[in-house]
C-alpha positions in Angstrom: -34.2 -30.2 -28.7 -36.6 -27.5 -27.5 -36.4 -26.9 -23.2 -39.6 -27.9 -21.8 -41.3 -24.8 -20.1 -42.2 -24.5 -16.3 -44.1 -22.4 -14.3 -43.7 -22.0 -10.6 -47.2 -20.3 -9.3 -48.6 -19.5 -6.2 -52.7 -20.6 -6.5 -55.2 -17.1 -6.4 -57.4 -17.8 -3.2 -59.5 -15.1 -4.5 -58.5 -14.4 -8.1 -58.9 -18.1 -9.1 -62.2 -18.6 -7.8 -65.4 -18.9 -10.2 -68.5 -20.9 -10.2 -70.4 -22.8 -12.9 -70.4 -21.6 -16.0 -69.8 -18.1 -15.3 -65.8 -18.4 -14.6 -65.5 -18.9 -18.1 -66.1 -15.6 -18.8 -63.9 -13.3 -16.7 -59.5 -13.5 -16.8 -58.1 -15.6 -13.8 -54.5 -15.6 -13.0 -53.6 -19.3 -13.5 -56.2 -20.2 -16.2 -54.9 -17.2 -18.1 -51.6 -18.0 -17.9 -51.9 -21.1 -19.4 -54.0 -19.9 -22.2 -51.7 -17.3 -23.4 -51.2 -18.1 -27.7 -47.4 -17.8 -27.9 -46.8 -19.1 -24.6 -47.1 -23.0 -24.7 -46.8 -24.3 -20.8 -45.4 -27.6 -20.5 -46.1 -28.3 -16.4 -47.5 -25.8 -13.8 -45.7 -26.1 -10.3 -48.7 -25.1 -8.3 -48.5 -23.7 -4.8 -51.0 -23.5 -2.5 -52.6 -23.6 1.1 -53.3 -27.0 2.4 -56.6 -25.6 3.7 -57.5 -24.7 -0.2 -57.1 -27.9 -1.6 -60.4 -28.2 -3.3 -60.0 -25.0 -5.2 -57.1 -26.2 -5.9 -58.7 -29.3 -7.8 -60.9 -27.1 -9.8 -58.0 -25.1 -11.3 -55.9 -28.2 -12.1 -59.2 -29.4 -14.0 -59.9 -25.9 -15.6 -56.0 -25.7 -16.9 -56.6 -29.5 -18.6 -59.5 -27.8 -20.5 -58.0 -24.8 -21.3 -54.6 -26.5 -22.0 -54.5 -30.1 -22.4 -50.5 -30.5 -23.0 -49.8 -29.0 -19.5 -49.4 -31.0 -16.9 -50.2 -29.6 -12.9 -48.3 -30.5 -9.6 -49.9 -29.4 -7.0 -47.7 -28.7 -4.2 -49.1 -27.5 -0.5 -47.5 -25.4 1.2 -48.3 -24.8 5.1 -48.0 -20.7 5.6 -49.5 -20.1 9.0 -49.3 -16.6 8.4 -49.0 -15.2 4.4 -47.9 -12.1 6.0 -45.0 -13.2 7.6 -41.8 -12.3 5.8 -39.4 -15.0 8.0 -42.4 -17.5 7.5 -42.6 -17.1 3.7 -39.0 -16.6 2.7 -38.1 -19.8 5.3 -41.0 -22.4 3.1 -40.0 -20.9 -0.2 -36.4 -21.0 0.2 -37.0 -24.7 1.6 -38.6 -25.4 -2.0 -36.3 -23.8 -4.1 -33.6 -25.9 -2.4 -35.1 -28.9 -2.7 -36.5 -28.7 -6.0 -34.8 -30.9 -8.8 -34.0 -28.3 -11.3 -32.8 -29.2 -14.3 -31.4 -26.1 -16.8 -30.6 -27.6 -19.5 -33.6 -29.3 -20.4 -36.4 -27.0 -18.1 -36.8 -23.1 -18.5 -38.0 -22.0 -15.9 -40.7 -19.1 -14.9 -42.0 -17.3 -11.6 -45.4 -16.3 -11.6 -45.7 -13.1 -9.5 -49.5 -12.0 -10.1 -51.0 -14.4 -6.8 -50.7 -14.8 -3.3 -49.6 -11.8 -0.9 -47.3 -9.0 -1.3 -44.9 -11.2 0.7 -45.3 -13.7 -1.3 -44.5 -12.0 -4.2 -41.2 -10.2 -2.8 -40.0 -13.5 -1.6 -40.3 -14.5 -5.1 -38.6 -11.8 -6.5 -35.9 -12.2 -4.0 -35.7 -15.4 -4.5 -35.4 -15.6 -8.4 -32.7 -12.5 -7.8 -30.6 -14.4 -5.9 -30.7 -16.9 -8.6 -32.3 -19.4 -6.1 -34.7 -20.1 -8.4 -33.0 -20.0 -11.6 -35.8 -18.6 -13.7 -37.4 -15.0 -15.1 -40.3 -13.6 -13.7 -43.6 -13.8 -15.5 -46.5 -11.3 -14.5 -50.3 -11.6 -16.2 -53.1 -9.6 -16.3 -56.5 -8.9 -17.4 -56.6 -7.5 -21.3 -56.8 -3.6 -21.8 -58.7 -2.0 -23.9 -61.3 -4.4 -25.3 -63.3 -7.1 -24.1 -61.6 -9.2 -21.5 -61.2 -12.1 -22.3 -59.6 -15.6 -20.1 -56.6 -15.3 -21.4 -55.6 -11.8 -20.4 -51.7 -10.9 -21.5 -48.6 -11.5 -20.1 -45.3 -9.9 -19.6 -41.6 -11.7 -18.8 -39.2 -9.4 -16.9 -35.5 -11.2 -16.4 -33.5 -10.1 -14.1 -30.1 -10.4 -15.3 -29.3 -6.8 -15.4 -25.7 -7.4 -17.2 -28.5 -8.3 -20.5 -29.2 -4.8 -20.0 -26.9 -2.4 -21.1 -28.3 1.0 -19.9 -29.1 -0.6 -16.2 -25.7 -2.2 -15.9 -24.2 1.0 -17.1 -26.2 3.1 -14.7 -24.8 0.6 -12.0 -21.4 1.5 -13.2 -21.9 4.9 -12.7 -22.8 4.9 -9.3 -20.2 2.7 -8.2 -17.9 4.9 -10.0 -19.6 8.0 -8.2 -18.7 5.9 -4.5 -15.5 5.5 -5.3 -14.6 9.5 -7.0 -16.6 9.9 -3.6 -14.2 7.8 -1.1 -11.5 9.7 -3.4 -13.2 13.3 -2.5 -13.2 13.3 -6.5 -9.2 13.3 -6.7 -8.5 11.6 -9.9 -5.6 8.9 -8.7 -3.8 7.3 -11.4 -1.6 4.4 -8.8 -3.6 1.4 -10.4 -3.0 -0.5 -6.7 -4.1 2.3 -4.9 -7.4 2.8 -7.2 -8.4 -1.2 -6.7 -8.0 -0.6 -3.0 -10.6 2.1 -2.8 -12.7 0.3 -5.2 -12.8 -2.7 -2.9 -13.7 -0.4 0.2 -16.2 1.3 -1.7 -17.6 -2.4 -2.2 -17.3 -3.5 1.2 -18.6 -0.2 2.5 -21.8 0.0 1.0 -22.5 -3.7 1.5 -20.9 -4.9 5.2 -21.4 -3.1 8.5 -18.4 -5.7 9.5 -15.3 -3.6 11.4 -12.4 -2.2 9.0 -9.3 -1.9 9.7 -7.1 0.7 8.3 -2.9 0.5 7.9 -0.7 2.6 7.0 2.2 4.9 8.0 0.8 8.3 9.8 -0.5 11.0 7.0 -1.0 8.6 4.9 -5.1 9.6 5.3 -6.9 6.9 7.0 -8.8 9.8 9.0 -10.2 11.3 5.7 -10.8 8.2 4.5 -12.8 7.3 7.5 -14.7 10.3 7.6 -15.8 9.6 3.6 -16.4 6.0 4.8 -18.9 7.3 7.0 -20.5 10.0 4.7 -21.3 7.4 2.2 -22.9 4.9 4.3 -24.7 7.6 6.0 -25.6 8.8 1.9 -26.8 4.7 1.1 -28.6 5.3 4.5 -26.7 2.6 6.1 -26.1 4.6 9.5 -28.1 7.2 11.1 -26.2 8.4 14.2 -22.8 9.9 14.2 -19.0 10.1 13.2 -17.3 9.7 16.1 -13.5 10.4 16.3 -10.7 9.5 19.0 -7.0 9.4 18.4 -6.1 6.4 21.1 -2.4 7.5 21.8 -4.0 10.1 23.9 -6.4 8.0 26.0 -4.4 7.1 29.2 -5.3 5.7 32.7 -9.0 5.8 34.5 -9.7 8.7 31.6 -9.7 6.2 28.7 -11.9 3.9 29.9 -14.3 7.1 30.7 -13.8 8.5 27.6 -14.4 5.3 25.4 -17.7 3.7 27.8 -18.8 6.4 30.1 -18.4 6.7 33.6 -20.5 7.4 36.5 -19.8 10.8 39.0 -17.4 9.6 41.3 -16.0 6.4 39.6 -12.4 8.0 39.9 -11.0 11.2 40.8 -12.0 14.0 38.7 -15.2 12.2 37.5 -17.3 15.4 38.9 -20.7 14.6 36.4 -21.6 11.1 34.6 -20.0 10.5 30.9 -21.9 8.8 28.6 -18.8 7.8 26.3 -17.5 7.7 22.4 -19.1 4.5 22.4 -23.2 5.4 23.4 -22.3 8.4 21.8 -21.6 6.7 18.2 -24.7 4.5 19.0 -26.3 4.0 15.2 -23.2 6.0 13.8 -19.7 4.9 13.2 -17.1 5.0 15.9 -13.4 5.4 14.2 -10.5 4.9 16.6 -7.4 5.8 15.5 -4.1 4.3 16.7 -6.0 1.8 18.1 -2.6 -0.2 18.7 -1.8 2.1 21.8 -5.1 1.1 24.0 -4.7 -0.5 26.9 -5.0 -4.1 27.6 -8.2 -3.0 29.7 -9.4 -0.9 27.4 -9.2 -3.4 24.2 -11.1 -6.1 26.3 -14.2 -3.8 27.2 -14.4 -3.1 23.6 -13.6 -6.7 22.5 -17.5 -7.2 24.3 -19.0 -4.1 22.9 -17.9 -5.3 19.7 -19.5 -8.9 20.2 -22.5 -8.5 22.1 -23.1 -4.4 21.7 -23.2 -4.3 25.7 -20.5 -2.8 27.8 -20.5 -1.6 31.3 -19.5 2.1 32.3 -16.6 3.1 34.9 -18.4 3.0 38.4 -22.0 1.8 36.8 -23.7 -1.1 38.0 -25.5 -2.0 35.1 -24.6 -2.7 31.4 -25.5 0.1 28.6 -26.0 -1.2 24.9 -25.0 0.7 21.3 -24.7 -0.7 18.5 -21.8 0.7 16.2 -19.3 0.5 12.8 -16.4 0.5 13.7 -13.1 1.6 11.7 -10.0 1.2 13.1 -6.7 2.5 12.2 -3.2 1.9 13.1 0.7 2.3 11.9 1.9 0.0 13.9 2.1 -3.8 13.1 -0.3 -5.2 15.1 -0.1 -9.4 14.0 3.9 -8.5 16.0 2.2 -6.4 18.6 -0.3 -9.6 19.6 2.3 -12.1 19.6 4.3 -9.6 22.0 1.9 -9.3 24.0 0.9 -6.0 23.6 -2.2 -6.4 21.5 -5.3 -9.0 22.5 -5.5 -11.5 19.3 -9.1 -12.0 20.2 -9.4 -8.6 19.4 -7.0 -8.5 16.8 -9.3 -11.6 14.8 -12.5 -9.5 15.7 -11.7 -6.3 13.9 -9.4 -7.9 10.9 -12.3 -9.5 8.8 -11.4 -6.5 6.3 -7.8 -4.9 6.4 -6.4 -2.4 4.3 -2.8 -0.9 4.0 -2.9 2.5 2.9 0.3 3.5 0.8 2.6 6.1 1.6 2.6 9.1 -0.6 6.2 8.6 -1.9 5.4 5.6 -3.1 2.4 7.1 -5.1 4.4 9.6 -7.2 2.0 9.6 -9.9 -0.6 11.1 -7.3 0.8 14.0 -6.7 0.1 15.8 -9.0 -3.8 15.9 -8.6 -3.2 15.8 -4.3 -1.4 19.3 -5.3 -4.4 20.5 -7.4 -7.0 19.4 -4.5 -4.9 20.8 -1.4 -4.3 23.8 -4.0 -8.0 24.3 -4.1 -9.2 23.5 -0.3 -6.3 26.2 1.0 -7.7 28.8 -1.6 -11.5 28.4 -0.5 -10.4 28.7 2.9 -8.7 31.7 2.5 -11.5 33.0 -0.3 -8.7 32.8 -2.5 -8.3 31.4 -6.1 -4.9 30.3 -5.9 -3.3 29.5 -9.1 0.7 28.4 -9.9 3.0 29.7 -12.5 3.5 27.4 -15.1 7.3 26.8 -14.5 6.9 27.1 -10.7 4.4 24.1 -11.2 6.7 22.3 -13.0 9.6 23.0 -11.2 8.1 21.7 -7.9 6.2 18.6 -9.4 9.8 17.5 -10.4 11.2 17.9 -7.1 7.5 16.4 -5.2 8.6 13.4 -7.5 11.7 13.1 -7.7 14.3 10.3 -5.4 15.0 13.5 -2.8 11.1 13.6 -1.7 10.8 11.7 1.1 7.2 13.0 1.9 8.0 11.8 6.1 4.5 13.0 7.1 2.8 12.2 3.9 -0.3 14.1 2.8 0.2 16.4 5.8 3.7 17.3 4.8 2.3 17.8 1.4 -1.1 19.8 2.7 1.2 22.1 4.7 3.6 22.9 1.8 0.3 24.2 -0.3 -0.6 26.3 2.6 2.6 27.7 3.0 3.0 28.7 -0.6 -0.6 29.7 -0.7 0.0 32.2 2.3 3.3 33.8 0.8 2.9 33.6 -2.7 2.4 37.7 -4.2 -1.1 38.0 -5.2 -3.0 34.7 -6.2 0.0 32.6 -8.2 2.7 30.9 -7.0 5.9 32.2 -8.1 9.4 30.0 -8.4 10.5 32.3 -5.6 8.2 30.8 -3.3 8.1 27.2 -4.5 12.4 27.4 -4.3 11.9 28.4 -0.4 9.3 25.8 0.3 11.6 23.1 -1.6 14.3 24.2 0.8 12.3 24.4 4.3 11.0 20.7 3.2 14.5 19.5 2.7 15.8 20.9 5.7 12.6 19.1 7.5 13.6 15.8 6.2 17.3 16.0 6.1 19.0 13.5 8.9 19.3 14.4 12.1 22.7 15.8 13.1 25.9 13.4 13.7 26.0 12.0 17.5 27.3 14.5 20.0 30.9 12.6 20.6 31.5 12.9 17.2 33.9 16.2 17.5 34.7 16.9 14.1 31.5 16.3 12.2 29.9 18.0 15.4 32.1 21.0 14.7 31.4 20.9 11.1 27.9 20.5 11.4 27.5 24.1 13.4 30.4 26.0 11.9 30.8 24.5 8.2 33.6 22.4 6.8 35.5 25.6 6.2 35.4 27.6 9.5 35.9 24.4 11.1 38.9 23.7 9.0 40.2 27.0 10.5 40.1 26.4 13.9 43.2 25.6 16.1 43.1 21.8 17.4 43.1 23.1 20.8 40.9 25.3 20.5 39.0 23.1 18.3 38.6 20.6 21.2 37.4 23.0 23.6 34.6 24.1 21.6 33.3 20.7 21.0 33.7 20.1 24.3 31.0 23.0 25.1 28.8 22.2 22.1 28.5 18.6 23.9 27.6 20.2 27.1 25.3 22.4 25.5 23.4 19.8 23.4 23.1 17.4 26.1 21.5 20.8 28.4 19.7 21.8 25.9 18.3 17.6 25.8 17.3 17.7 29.4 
């Protein structure tokens, strides 16, 4: 059985209107629509000013003529103001949730030629967000010969995913915001690549605080910063990046540094401060280790957060910004607020969207483009094009992924390898030479610390080597530990 079709359509004040016999010979919108030849219209849902109701009358009579099968509902619809975008989404929106659609028997279409330019985005909006769950239908007056009431027509649907070029085009710039979030680094760690797809998601589409986990190095600062540059490309922000690292906010300072202060509102306040948080006013404000603020501090920002106000060291009245913030943190903060050290009204404020950032040893099969990007940002700094040997490549890609990496600073430890082969590699490739000598200073940087200073033998061992140590008379043996103890624990102090 054939779906009955229905047509929701706002009634032309001015487009409708005709007198006497002379209407009949010039296209209007809703008389049109229901004369179109391969468009039979089962019922006309017909919107319109209370105030207009007699025009109204005239078009449900005219449509009977034109087309006797369709039956008109005249609905009125009180819009103070056509113009209003609040007014006329709030009484559409009303409608479409009230309205007894049926799907499976109705098919259902928006008629977008009448009424405002509000009017008709509201629509639109409305039928996008599946509200109304129809296609749009536009009409208008024939081209090209003699007009005629009927005019033509045209139905646009907007489910894109029936439409392969826009739906791919969509995938392409969603792909583009990730490679962007990714500074074009082709990662192949699946869990890392659904992460940063999901951030590209919420980034584009929430203004929401983020909050970024992860051990240090791991790159929640450059991921901030690209967080920021894509908004601020979707023109989501307009002010700033705005940068702190908490752990060195301490005392009467941080609360200047993160809300201003007044001259005079603690020693060494010689000139007012108007703060990281006015100053990322529009922009995004990312806070790094915010686990290591002060009770004091987390409050104030708790407000800032929730109302956008916030009141400077020493001021007397409130200041206002409005800010995104990103957060980041390698410290457990869920354990830090039940000890105490962390406000869990703050904590609930700024954990609506949490990520964990992986360490790079557990990434393994990301190393290998991370070397070809820090390869290529240390050799346009230096004006260089750095290349690698082919076996020197190889040869430290085995080691950078082998059980022995422990990558303890992550990206940085990683980033400063490439600069210090880039700088003492002969010409512009990387020998085995130098990759051998970096492979050794970064297993000296990560090998365990030393053996505990009342450990005599392994102390001795440790400085002298098992053989020389072997060597040594016992007596003498226990007076030199003695003064490497003494030495160590000076040294400490």
């Amino acid at each position: 059985m054939a779906r009955r079709t229905v047509v929701f359509s706002f009634l032309g004040v001015t487009l409708d209107r005709g007198h006497a016999a002379k209407r009949w010979k010039r296209w209007r919108p809703n008389p049109g629509l229901v004369s179109q030849p391969d468009l039979p219209i089962d019922r006309v849902e017909l919107l319109h000013p209370p105030e207009s109701t007699l025009l109204a009358d005239q078009i449900v009579a005219d449509i009977a003529e034109l087309s006797p099968r369709t039956t008109v509902v005249c609905r009125p619809i009180p819009l103070p103001d056509a113009w209003d975008f609040e007014a006329v989404y709030g009484a559409l929106h009303d409608l479409a949730r009230s309205y007894p659609f049926d799907v499976d028997a109705e098919d259902y279409l928006v008629h977008i030629t009448t009424g405002t330019h509000v009017i008709q985005i509201c629509l639109f909006l409305l039928v996008e967000a599946r509200e109304l769950p129809g296609r749009l239908i536009q009409t208008e007056p024939s081209r090209g010969r003699e007009a005629t009431v009927a005019g033509q027509h045209r139905i646009i649907d907007l489910d894109l995913s029936r439409y392969a070029a826009i739906a791919e085009r969509f995938a392409t710039v969603r792909e583009q915001g990730t490679s962007f979030l990714k500074e074009g680094i082709e990662t192949r760690n699946a869990a890392y690549n659904q992460l940063i797809d999901q951030i590209e998601q919420v980034a584009v589409r929430s203004d929401m605080p983020l909050l970024l986990m992860g051990p240090t190095g791991a790159g929640k600062t450059r991921l901030a910063r690209r967080i920021y540059d894509l908004k601020k490309a979707r023109r989501r922000l307009k002010g700033e990046f705005v940068e702190v690292n908490c752990a060195t906010l301490r005392g009467d300072s941080a609360m200047g540094a993160l809300f201003g202060h007044t001259r005079g509102a603690f020693t060494g306040a010689v000139k007012d401060r108007p703060g990281l948080l006015r100053t990322a006013d529009q922009g995004l404000l990312f806070l790094d280790e915010i686990g290591e603020l002060g009770l004091d501090e987390q409050a104030m920002l708790l407000r800032a957060l929730e109302s956008g106000r916030f009141l400077p060291v020493g001021a007397d009245h409130e200041v206002h910004s409005q800010f995104q913030l990103i957060a980041g943190t390698n410290r457990d903060l869920r354990q830090a607020a039940l000890d105490g050290a962390f406000r869990s009204d703050l904590l609930a404020r700024i954990d609506t969207w949490t990520w964990s950032l992986p360490a790079l040893k557990d990434r393994p099969e990301d190393i290998e483009p991370n070397l070809d990007f820090e390869l290529d940002r240390v050799g346009r700094a230096a004006g260089r094009r750095l290349r690698f040997h082919q076996e020197a490549r190889a040869r430290f890609l085995r080691f950078a992924m082998g059980p022995d990496a422990t990558w303890d600073r992550n990206f940085r430890d990683l980033g400063a390898a490439v600069q210090r082969m880039g700088t003492l590699a002969p010409g512009d490739r990387i020998d085995e030479p130098t990759v051998l000598a970096e492979m050794q200073r970064l297993q000296a940087a990560w090998a365990p610390a030393g053996p505990p200073v009342d450990d005599r033998d392994a102390l001795l061992i440790a400085i002298l080597g098992e053989s020389a140590a072997a060597e040594l008379d016992r007596f003498d043996a226990v007076q030199l530990a003695e003064v490497l103890r003494v030495c160590r624990q000076s040294q400490a102090r």
